[in-house]
C-alpha positions as CSV (number, residue, x, y, z in Angstrom):
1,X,7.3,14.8,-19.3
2,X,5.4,14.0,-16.3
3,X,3.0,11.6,-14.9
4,X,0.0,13.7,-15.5
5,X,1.0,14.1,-19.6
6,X,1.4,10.6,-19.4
7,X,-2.2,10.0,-17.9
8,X,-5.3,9.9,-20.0
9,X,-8.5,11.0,-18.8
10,X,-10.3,8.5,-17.0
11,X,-14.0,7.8,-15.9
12,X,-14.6,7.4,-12.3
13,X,-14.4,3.6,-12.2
14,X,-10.8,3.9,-13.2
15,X,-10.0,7.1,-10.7
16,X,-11.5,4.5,-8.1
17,X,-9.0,2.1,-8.7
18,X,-5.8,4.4,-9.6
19,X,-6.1,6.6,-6.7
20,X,-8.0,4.4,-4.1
21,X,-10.2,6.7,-3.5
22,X,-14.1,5.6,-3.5
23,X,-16.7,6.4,-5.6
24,X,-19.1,8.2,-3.3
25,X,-16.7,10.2,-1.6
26,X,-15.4,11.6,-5.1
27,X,-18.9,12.4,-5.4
28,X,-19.0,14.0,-1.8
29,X,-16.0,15.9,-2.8
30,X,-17.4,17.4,-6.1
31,X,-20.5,18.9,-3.7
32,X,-18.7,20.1,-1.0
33,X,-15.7,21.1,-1.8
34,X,-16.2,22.0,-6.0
35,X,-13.0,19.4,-6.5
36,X,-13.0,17.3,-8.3
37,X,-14.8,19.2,-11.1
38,X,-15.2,16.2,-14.0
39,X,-16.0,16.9,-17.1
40,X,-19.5,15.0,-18.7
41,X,-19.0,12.6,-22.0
42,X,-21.7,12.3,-24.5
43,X,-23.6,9.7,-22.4
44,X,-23.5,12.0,-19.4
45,X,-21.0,10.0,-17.6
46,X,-18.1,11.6,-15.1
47,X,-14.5,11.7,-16.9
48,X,-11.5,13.1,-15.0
49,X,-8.5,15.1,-16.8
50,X,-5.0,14.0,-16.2
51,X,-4.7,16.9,-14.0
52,X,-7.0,16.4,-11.2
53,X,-6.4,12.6,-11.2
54,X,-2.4,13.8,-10.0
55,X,-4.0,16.2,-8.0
56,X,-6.1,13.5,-6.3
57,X,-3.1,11.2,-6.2
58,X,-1.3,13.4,-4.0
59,X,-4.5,14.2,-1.6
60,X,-4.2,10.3,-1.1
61,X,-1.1,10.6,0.0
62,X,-1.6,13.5,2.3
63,X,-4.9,11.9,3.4
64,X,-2.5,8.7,4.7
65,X,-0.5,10.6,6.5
66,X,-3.0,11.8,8.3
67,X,-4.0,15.6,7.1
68,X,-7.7,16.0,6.3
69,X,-10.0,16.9,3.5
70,X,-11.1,20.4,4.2
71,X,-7.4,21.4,4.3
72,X,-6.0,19.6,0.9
73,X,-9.1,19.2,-1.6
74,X,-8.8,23.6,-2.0
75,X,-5.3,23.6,-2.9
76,X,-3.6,23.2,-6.3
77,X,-1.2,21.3,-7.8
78,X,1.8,23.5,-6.9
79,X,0.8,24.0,-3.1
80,X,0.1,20.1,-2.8
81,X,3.7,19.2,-4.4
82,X,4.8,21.8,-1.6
83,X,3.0,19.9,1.4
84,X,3.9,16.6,0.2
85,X,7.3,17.6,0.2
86,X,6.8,19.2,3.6
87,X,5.5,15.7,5.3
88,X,8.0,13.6,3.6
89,X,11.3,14.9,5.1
90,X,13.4,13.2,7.9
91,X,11.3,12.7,11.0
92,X,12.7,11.0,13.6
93,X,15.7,9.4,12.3
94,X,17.7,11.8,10.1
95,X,20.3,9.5,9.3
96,X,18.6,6.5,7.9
97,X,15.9,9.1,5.9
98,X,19.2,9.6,4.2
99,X,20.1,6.2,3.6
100,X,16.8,5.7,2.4
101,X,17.2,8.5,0.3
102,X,20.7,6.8,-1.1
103,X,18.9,3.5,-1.8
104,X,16.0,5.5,-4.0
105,X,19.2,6.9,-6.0
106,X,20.1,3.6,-6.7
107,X,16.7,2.4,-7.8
108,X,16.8,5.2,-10.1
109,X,20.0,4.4,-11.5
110,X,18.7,0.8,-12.4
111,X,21.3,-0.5,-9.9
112,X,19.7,-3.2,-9.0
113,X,22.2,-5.7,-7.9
114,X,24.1,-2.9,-5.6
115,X,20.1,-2.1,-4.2
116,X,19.4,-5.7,-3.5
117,X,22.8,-6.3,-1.4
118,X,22.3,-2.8,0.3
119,X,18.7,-3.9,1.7
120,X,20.2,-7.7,3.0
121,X,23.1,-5.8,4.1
122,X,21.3,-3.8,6.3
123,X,18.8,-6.5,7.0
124,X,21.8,-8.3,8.6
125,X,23.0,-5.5,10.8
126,X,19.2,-4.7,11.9
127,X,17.4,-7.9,12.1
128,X,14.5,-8.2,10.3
129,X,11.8,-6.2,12.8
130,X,14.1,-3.4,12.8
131,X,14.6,-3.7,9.0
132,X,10.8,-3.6,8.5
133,X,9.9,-0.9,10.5
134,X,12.9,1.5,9.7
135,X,14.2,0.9,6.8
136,X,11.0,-0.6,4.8
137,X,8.4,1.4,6.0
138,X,9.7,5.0,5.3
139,X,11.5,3.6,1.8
140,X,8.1,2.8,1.0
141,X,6.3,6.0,1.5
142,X,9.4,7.4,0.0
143,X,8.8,5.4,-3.1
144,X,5.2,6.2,-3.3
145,X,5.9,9.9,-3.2
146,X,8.4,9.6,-6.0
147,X,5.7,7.9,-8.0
148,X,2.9,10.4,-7.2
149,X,5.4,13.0,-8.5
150,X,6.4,11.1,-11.6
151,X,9.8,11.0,-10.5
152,X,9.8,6.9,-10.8
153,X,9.2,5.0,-13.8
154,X,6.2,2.0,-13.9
155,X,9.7,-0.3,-13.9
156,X,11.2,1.3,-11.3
157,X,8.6,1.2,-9.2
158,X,7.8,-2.4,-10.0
159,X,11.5,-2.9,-9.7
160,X,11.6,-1.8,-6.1
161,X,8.8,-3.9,-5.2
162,X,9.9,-7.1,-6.9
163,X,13.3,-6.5,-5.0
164,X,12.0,-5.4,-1.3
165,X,9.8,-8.6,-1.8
166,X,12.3,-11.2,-2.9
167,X,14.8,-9.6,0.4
168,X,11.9,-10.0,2.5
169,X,10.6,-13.7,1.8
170,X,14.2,-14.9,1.7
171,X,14.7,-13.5,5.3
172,X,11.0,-15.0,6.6
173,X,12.1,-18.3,5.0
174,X,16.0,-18.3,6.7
175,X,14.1,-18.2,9.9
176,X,13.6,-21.5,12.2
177,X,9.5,-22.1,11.5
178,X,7.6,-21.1,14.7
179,X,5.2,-23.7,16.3
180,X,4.3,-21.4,19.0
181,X,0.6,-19.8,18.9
182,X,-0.7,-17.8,17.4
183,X,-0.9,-19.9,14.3
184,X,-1.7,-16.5,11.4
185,X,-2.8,-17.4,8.1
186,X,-1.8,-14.4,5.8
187,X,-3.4,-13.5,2.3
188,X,-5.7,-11.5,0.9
189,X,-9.2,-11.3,-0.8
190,X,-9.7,-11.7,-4.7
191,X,-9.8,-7.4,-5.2
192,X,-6.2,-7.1,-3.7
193,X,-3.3,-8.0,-6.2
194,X,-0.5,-6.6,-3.9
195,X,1.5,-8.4,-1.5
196,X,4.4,-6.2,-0.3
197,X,1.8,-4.9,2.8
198,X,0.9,-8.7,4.2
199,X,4.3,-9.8,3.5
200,X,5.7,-7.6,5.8
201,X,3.6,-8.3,8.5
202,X,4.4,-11.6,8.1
203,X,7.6,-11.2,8.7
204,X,7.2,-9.2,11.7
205,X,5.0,-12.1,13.4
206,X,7.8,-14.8,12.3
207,X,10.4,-12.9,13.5
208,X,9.1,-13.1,17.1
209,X,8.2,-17.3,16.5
210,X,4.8,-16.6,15.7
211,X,3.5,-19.8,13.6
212,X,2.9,-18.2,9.7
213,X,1.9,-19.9,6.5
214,X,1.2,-17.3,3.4
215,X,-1.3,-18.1,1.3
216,X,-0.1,-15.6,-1.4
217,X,-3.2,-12.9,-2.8
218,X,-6.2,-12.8,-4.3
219,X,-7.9,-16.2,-2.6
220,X,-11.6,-16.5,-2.8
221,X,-13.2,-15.6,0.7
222,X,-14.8,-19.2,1.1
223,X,-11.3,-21.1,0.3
224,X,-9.7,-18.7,3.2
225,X,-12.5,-19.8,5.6
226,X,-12.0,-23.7,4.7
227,X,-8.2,-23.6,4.7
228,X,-7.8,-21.6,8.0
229,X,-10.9,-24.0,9.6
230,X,-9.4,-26.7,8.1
231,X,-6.0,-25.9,9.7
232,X,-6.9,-24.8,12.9
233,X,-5.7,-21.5,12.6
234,X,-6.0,-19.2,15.5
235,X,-5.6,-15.7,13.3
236,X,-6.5,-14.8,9.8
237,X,-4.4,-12.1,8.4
238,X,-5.5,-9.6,5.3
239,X,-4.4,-6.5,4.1
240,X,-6.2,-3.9,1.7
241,X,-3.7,-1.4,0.0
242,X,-5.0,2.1,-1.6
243,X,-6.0,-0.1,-4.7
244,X,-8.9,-2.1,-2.9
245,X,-12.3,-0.9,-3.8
246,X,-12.5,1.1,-0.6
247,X,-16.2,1.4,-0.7
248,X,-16.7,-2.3,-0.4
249,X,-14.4,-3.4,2.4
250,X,-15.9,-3.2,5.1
251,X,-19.0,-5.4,3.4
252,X,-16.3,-7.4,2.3
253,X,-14.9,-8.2,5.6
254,X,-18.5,-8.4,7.4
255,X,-19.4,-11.1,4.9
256,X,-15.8,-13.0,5.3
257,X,-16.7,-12.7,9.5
258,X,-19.9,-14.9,8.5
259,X,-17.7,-18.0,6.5
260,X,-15.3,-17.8,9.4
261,X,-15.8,-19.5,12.7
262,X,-16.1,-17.5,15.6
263,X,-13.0,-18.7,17.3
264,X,-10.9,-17.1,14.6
265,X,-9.4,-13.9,14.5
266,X,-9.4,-11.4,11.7
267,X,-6.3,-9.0,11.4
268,X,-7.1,-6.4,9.2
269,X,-4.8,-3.5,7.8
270,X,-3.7,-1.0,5.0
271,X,-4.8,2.1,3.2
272,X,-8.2,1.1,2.6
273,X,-9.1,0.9,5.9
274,X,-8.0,4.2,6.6
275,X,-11.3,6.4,4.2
């Protein structure tokens, strides 16, 4: 069975927040380029079969890495499962695609002790920037391919990111705290329930003695303002994944620019951005 069987149809609310994809431009889509073509409910509302909602789940992934609409939104399911697989081979490091490859196999054999001492392991022969960015990074597009293709289980998934996580804070909190500036404040707005993104920039800054304190997610936008005023904090850092409301982010982060004073820098990063 795979993830489409498993995925009942949905209205476009619900599309909005599986895929990441916004409202209007599911509605731009339908127009211009006849996908996708939702079916009407008794009240006239849109409602999406399983099968476009994988196929839109696998334009968002194509869309990240870069490709654009005119090329994906005409092709079906078969020919997107073929280009996804196309952009997710090895790219310029061979060698560790396959040893993120090995530590997917293990994730998928529920080995999750041997997956948790092969990540600090090679945290400890990279150092933590090098384990972020090579190592993290293409495990987690990796990942998310697997789960478009419904080649990864809700717990696996949830598995890999409870495990990433727990290697990743325990490295951030082994290093000496930074007192140099900037001073970051990291966390997210009340719409954004995942951490992994933030947490690993957050680990980047420390690594390089960058002063960090992690608020953890979902924080109300005036509390941000009145912790990071309150403690003098030279950078505010948020992150919006795929599952933010993409059509309200930017008036989300307009509006957070007005609570915050001018002196304080918003970072700003993730898939949300990217529509």
């Amino acid at each position: 069975m795979n993830l489409a069987e498993l995925t009942p149809p949905m209205r476009i609310a619900d599309v909005e927040r599986d895929t990441g994809i916004g409202k209007d431009t599911l509605r731009v889509w339908e127009r211009r380029y006849d996908f996708p073509r939702p079916v009407r409910d008794e009240l006239g509302e849109r409602v999406y079969p399983a099968d476009q909602i994988e196929r839109l789940r696998i334009i968002r992934r194509l869309l990240d890495k870069g490709m654009r609409p005119s090329k994906v939104l005409p092709l079906e399911l078969p020919e997107l499962h073929q280009l996804l697989d196309t952009h997710n081979g090895p790219t310029h490091n061979p060698a560790r695609h396959a040893i993120c490859l090995g530590l997917v196999k293990l994730l998928r054999m529920h080995r999750s002790r041997e997956l948790r001492e092969s990540l600090n392991q090679i945290l400890v022969q990279d150092g933590l920037q090098k384990f972020i960015t090579d190592t993290i990074v293409p495990m987690n597009g990796i990942v998310g391919d697997y789960w478009i293709r419904g080649e990864l289980t809700v717990p696996e998934e949830h598995l890999y990111t409870e495990q990433v996580q727990n290697v990743i804070r325990h490295a951030i909190h082994s290093q000496a705290a930074g007192e140099s500036t900037p001073r970051i404040l990291f966390t997210t707005f009340p719409d954004e329930e995942h951490c992994l993104g933030i947490l690993m920039v957050e680990a980047m800054c420390v690594s390089v003695g960058a002063h960090c304190t992690s608020l953890g997610t979902r924080i109300p936008l005036s509390d941000i303002s009145k912790y990071a005023s309150d403690g003098r904090y030279d950078v505010v850092a948020l992150s919006f994944s795929a599952a933010y409301p993409s059509r309200t982010v930017m008036k989300d982060l307009a509006q957070f620019r007005e609570l915050l004073p001018a002196e304080i820098e918003i970072w700003a990063g993730g898939a949300a951005l990217n529509q």
